[in-house]
C-alpha positions as protocol buffer text, in pm:
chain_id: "A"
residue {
  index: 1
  type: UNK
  ca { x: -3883 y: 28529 z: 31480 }
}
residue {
  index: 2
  type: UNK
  ca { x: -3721 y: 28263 z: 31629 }
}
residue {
  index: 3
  type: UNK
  ca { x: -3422 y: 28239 z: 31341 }
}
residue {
  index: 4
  type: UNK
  ca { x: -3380 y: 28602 z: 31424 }
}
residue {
  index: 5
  type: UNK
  ca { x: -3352 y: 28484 z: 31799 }
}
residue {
  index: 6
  type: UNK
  ca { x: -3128 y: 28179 z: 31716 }
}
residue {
  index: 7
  type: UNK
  ca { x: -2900 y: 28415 z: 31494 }
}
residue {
  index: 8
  type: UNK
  ca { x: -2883 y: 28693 z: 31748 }
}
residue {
  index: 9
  type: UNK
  ca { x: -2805 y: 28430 z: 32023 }
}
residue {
  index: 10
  type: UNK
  ca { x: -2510 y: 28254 z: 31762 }
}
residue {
  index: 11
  type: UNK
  ca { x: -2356 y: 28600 z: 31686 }
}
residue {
  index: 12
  type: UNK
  ca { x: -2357 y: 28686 z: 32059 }
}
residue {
  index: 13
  type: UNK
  ca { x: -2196 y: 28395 z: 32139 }
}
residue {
  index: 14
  type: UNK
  ca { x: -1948 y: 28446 z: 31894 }
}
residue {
  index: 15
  type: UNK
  ca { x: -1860 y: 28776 z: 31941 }
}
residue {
  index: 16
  type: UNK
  ca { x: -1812 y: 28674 z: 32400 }
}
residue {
  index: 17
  type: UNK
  ca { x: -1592 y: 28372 z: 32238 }
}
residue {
  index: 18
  type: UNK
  ca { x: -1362 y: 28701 z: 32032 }
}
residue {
  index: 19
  type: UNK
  ca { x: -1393 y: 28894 z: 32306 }
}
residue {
  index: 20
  type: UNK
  ca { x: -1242 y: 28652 z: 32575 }
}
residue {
  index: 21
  type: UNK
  ca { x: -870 y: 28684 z: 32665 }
}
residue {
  index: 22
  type: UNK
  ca { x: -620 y: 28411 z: 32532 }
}
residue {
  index: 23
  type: UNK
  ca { x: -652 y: 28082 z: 32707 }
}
residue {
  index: 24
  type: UNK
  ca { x: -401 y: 28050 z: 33056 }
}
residue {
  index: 25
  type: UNK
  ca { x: -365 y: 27720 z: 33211 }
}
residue {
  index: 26
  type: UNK
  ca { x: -530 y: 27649 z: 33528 }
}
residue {
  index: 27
  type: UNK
  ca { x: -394 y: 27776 z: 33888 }
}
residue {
  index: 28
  type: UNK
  ca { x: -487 y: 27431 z: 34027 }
}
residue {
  index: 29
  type: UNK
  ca { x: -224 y: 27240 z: 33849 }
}
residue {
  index: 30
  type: UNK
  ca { x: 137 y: 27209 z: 33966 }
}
residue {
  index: 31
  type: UNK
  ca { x: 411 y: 27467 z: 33747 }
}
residue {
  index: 32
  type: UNK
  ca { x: 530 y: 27217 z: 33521 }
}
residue {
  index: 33
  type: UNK
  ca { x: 201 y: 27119 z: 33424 }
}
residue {
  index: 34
  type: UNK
  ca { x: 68 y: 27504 z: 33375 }
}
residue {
  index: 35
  type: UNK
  ca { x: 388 y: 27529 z: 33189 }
}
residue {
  index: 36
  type: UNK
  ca { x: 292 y: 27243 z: 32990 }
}
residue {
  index: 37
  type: UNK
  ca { x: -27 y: 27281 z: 32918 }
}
residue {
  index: 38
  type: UNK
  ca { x: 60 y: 27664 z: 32800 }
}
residue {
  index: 39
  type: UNK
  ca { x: 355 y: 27511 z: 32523 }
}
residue {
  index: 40
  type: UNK
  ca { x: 10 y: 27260 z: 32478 }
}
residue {
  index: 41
  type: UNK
  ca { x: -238 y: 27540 z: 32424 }
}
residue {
  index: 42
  type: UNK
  ca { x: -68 y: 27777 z: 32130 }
}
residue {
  index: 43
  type: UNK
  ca { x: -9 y: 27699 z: 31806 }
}
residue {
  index: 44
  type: UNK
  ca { x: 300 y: 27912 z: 31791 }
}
residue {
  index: 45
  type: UNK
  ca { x: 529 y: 27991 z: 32105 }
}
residue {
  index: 46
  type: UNK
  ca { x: 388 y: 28162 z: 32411 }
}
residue {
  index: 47
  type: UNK
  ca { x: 493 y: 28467 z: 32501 }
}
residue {
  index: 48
  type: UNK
  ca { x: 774 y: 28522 z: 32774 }
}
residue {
  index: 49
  type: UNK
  ca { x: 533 y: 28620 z: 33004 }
}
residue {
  index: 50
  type: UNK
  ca { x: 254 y: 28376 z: 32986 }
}
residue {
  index: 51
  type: UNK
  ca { x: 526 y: 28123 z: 33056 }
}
residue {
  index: 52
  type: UNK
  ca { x: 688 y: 28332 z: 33325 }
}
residue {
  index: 53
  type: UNK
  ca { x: 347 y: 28368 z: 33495 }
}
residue {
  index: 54
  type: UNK
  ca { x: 244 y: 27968 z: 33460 }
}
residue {
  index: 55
  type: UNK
  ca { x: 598 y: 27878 z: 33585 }
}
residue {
  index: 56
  type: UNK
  ca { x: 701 y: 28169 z: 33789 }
}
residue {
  index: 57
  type: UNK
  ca { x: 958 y: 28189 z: 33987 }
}
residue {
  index: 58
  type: UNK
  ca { x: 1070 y: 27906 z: 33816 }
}
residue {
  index: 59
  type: UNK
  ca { x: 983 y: 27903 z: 33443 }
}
residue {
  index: 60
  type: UNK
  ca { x: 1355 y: 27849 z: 33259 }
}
residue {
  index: 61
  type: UNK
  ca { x: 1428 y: 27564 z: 33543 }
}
residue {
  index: 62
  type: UNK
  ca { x: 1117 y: 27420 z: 33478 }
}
residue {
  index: 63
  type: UNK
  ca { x: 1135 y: 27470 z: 33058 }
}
residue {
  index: 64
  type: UNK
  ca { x: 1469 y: 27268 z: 33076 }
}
residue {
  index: 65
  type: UNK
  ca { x: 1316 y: 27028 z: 33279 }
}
residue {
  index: 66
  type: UNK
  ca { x: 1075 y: 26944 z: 32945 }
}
residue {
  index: 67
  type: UNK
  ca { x: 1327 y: 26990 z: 32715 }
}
residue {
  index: 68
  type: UNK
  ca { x: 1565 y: 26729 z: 32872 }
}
residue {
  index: 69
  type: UNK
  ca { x: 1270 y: 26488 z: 32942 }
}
residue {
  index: 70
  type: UNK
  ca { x: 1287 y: 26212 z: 32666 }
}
residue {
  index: 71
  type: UNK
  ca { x: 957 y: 26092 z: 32762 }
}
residue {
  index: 72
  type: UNK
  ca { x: 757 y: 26449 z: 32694 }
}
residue {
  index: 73
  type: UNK
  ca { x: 537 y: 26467 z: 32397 }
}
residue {
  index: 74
  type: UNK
  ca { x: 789 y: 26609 z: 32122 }
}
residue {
  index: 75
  type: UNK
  ca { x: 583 y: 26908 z: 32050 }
}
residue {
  index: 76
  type: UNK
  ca { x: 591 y: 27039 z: 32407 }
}
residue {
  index: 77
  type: UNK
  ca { x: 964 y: 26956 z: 32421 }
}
residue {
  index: 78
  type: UNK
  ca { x: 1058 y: 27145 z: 32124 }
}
residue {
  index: 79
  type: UNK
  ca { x: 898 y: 27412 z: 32240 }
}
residue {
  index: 80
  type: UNK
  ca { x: 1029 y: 27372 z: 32563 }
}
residue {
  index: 81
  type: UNK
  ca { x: 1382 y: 27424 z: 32372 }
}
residue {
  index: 82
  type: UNK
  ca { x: 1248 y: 27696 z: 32203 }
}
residue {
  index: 83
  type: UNK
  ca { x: 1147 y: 27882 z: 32482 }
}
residue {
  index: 84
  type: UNK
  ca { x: 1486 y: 27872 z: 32602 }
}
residue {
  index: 85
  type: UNK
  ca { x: 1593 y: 28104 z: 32378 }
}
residue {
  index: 86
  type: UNK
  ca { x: 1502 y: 28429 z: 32624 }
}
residue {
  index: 87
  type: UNK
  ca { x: 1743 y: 28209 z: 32894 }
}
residue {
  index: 88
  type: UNK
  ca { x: 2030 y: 28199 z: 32710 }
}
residue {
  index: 89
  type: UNK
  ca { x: 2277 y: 28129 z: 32997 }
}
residue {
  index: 90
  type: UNK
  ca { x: 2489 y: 27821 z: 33062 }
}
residue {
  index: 91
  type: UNK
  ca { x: 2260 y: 27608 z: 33184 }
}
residue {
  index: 92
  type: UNK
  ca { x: 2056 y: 27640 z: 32848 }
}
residue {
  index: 93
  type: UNK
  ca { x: 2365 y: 27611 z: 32662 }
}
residue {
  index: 94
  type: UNK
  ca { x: 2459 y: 27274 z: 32848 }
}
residue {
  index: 95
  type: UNK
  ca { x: 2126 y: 27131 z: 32758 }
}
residue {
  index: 96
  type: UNK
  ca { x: 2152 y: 27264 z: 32398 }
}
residue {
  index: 97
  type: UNK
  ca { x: 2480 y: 27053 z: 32359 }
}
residue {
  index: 98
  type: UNK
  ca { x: 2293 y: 26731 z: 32530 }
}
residue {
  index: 99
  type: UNK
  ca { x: 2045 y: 26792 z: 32250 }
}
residue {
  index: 100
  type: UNK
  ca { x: 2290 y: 26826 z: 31930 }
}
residue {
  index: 101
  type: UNK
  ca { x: 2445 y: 26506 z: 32069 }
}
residue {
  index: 102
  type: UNK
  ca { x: 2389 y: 26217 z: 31731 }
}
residue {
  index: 103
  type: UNK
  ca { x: 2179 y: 25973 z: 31992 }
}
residue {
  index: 104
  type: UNK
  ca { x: 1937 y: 26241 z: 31972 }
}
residue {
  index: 105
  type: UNK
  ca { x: 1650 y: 26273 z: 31665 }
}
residue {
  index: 106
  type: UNK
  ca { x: 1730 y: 26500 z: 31392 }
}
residue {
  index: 107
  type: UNK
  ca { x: 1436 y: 26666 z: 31402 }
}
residue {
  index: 108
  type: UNK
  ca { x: 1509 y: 26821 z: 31745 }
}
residue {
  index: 109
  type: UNK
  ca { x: 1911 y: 26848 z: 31692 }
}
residue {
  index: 110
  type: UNK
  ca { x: 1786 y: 27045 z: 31358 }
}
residue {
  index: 111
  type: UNK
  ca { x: 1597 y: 27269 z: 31584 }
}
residue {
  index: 112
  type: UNK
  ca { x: 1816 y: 27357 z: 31857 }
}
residue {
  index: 113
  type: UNK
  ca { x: 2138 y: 27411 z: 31604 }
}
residue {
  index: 114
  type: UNK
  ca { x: 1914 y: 27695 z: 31515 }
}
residue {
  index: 115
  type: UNK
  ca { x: 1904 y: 27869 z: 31861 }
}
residue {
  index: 116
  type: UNK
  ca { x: 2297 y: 27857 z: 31863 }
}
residue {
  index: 117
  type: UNK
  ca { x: 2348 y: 28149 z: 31739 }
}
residue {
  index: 118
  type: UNK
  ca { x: 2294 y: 28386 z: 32012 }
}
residue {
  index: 119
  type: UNK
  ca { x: 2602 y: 28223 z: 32202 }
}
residue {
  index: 120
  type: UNK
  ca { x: 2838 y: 28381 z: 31990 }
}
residue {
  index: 121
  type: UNK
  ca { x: 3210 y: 28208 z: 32004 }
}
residue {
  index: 122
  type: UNK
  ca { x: 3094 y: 27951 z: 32283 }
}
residue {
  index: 123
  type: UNK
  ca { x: 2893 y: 27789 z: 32022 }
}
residue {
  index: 124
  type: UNK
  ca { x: 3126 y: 27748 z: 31792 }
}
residue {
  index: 125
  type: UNK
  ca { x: 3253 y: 27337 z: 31939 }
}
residue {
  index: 126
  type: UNK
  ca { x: 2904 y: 27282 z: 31896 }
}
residue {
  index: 127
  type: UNK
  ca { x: 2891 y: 27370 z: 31563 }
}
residue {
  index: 128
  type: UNK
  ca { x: 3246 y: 27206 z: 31452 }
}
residue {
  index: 129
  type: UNK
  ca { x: 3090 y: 26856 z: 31538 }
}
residue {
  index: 130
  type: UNK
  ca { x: 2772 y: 26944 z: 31376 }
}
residue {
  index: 131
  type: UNK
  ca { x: 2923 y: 27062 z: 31104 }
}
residue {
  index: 132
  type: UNK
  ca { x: 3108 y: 26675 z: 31075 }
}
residue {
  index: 133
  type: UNK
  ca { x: 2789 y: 26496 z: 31142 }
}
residue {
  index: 134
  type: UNK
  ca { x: 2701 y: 26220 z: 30897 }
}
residue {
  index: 135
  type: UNK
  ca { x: 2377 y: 26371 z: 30792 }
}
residue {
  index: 136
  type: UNK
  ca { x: 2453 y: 26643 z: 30563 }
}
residue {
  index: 137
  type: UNK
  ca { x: 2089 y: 26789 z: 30625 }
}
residue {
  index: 138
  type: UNK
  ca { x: 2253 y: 26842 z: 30992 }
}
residue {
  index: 139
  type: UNK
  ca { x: 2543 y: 26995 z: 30805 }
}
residue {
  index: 140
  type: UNK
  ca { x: 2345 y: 27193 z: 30631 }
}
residue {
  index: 141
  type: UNK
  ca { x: 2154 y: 27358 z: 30911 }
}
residue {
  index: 142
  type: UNK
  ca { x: 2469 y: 27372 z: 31095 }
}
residue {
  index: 143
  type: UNK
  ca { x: 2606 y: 27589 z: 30808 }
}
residue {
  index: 144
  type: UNK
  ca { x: 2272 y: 27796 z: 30870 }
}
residue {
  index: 145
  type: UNK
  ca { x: 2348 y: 27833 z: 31252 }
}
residue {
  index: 146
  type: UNK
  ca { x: 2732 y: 27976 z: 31171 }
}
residue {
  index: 147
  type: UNK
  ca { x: 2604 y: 28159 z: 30903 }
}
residue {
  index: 148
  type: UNK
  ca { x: 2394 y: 28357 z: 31160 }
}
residue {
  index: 149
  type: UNK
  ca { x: 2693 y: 28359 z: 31433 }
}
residue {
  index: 150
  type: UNK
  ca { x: 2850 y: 28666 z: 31467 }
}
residue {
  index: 151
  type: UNK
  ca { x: 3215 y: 28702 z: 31418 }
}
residue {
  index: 152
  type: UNK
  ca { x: 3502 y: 28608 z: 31190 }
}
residue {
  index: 153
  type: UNK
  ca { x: 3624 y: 28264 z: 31302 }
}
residue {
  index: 154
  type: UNK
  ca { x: 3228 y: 28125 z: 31271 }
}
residue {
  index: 155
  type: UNK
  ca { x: 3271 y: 28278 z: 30901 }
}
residue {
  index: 156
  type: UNK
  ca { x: 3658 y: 28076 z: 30868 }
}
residue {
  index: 157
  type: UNK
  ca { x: 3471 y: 27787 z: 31022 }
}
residue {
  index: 158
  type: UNK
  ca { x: 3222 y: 27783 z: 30750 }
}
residue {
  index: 159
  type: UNK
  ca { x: 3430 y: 27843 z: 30469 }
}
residue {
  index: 160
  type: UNK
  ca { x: 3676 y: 27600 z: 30574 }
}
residue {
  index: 161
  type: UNK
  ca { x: 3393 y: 27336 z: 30624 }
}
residue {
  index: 162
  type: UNK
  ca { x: 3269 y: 27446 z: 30274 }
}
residue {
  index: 163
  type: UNK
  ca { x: 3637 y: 27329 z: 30125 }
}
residue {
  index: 164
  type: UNK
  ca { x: 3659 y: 26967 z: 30295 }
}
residue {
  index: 165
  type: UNK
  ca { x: 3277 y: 26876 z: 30207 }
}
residue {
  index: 166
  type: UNK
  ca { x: 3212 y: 26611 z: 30031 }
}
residue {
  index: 167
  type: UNK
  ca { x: 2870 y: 26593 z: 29933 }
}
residue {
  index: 168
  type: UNK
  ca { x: 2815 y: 26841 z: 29648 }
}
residue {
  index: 169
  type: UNK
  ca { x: 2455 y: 26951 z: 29800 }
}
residue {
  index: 170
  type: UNK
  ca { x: 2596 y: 27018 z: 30089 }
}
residue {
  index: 171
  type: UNK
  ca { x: 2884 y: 27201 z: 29961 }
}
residue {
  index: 172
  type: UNK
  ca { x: 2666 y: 27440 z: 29739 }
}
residue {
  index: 173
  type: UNK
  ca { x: 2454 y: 27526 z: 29996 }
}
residue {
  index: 174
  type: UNK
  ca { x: 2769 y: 27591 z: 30239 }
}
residue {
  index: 175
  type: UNK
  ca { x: 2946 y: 27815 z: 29917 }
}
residue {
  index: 176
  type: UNK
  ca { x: 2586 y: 27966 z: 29897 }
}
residue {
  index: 177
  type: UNK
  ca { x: 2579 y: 28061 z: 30237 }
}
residue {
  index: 178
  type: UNK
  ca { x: 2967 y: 28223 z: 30259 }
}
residue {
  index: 179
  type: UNK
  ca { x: 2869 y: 28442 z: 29912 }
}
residue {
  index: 180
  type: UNK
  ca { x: 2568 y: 28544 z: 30086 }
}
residue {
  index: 181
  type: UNK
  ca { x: 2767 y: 28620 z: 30406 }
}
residue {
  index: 182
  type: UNK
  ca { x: 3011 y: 28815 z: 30203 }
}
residue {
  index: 183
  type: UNK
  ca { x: 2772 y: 29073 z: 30025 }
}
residue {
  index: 184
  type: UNK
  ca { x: 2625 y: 29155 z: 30336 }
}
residue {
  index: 185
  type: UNK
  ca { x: 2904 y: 29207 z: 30616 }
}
């Protein structure tokens, strides 16, 4: 009887823990840090809303805040930059440019090449001097990012970079990417 009882109580407790809703930082802290701790919390990105509601009125102000800060643990900040993405006005662009800047790690200039995109034309400078960097793994995943821009002179841009690149990785993934690009637009 009482393994029935303690399996009864373990499934019950179980199925409250399913049954809760997701996890939303506490009212007591200040916005940044309910913003903070949500980016903490998930494994993947937040939704818009969850961040809206732990930083509201304020939530892209305050998600550039993190992303700017140096000092911020570099999971939060990354997915502080993330975030951005559903802000994608010039103030986000601005600090996008700050973060493809070479004084910055790779790992974050890798990530934020990927959200230019969605700027169209204006990200285009961006992507020239990316696309000159002295990594070619930054090369590379700025041949990614003007793959995925829309528009004829980010194709040019690519193919021209393609031509002048040295490194023959780097070049077959660029001639990779403009085949690619060709078959489907």
């Amino acid at each position: 009887m009482r393994a029935l009882s303690f399996v009864l109580v373990s499934l019950l407790t179980v199925a409250t823990a399913c049954a809760a809703p997701a996890a939303r930082p506490e009212t007591s802290l200040t916005p940044r840090a309910r913003v903070e701790a949500l980016l903490r919390a998930h494994h993947g990105l937040p939704e818009r809303s969850l961040i809206e509601e732990a930083g509201a009125p304020d939530a892209a102000k305050i998600l550039r805040g993190i992303a700017a800060d140096p000092q911020a643990f570099m999971p939060v900040r990354g997915a502080a930059f993330e975030a951005l993405k559903w802000w994608p006005d010039e103030h986000t662009l601005a600090l996008y440019t700050t973060a493809v800047g070479a004084d910055q790690p790779a790992s974050l200039r890798h990530r934020v090449l990927r959200y230019l995109p969605v700027y169209g034309e204006a990200a285009l400078p961006l992507l020239t001097i990316a696309l000159g960097d002295a990594n070619p793994q930054i090369r590379l995943t700025a041949a990614y990012a003007a793959f995925d821009t829309p528009g004829a002179n980010a194709a040019k841009l690519l193919s021209d970079t393609a031509a002048s690149e040295a490194d023959p990785a780097t070049r077959d993934g660029m001639q990779q990417l403009i085949a690619k690009r060709a078959t489907i637009r």
